[in-house]
N, C-alpha and C positions, 0 to 999 in steps of 0.2 A: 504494500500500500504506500499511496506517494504521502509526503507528510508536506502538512499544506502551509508551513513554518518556513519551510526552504521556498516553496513557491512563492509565497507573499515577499521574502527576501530580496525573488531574483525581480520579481515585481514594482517593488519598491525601489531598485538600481535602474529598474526600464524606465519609473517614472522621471525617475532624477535626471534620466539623460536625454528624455525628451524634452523636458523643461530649460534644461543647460543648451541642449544644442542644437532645437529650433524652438527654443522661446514658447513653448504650449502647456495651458498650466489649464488644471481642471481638478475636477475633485476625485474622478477615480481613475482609473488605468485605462478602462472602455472610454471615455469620455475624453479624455487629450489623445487618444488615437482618432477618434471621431473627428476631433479638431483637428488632426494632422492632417485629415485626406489628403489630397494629392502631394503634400511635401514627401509622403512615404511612398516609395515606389511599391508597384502591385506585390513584390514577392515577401517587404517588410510588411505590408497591411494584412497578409494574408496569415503571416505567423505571427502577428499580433492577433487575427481572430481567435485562433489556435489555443494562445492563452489566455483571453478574457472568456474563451468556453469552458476551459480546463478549470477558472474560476471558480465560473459559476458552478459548475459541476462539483467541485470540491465543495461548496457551502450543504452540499444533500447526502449525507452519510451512503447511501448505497449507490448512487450516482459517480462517487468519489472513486472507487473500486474498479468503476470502468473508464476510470484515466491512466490515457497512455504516456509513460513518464518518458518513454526514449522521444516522439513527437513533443512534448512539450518541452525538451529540455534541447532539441533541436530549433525550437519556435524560439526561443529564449535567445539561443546563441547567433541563427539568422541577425534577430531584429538590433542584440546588445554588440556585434560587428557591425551590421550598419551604420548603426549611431555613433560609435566608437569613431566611424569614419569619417563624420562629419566636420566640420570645421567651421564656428556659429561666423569667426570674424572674415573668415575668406564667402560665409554666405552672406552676409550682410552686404559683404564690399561688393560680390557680383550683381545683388539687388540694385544697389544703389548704382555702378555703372549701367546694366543695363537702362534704368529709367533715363538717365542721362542719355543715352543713348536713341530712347526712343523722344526724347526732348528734343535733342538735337537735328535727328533725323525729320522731326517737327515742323521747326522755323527753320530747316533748307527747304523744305514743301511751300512751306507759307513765301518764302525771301519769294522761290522761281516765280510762285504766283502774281504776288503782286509785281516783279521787275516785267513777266510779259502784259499784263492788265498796263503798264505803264507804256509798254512798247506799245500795244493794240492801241492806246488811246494818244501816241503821237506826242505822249511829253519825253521821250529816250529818243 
């Protein structure tokens, strides 16, 4: 039988490092994954299911019995590598360039616009 002491553990380390290193805070482990969507790629959301089922299943004494501890403890090590790989200040800085990016890419749309509205109207 799995002992639900270690899970809540490795659980408590998953939360901590989604919080660290994308910023997502909530009140249970289901719920900042929820929040995470699209930040986690399909293969981390998938063994985050994994273990917020293996959870629930643990709160039900005979339910508990038919958790698979090599799957959850597979789901665990997926999603605590993922994370592990992240990097909050190298994601922050490509948010922020991108946006800049797409600013800049902006007002060169806007500049050509109005220099041909000026050429069309014979003030260039």
């Amino acid at each position: 039988m799995i002992d639900p002491e270690e899970i809540n553990r490795d659980v408590a380390q998953l939360e901590t490092l989604l919080r660290e290193r994308l910023g997502i805070r909530g009140a249970t482990f289901a719920k900042q994954l929820r929040r995470a969507g699209r930040r986690l790629p399909r293969f981390a959301r998938r063994a985050g299911h994994v273990i917020t089922q293996s959870q629930q299943m643990m709160q039900h004494p005979r339910l508990a019995a038919q958790v698979d501890r090599a799957a959850v403890d597979h789901a665990i090590g997926i999603l605590r590598a993922h994370l592990t790989g992240i990097d909050p200040v190298q994601r922050r800085m490509r948010t922020f360039l991108g946006l800049v990016g797409v600013i800049i890419f902006n007002l060169l749309i806007l500049l050509t616009l109005v220099v041909l509205v000026l050429r069309w109207r014979g003030l260039i």
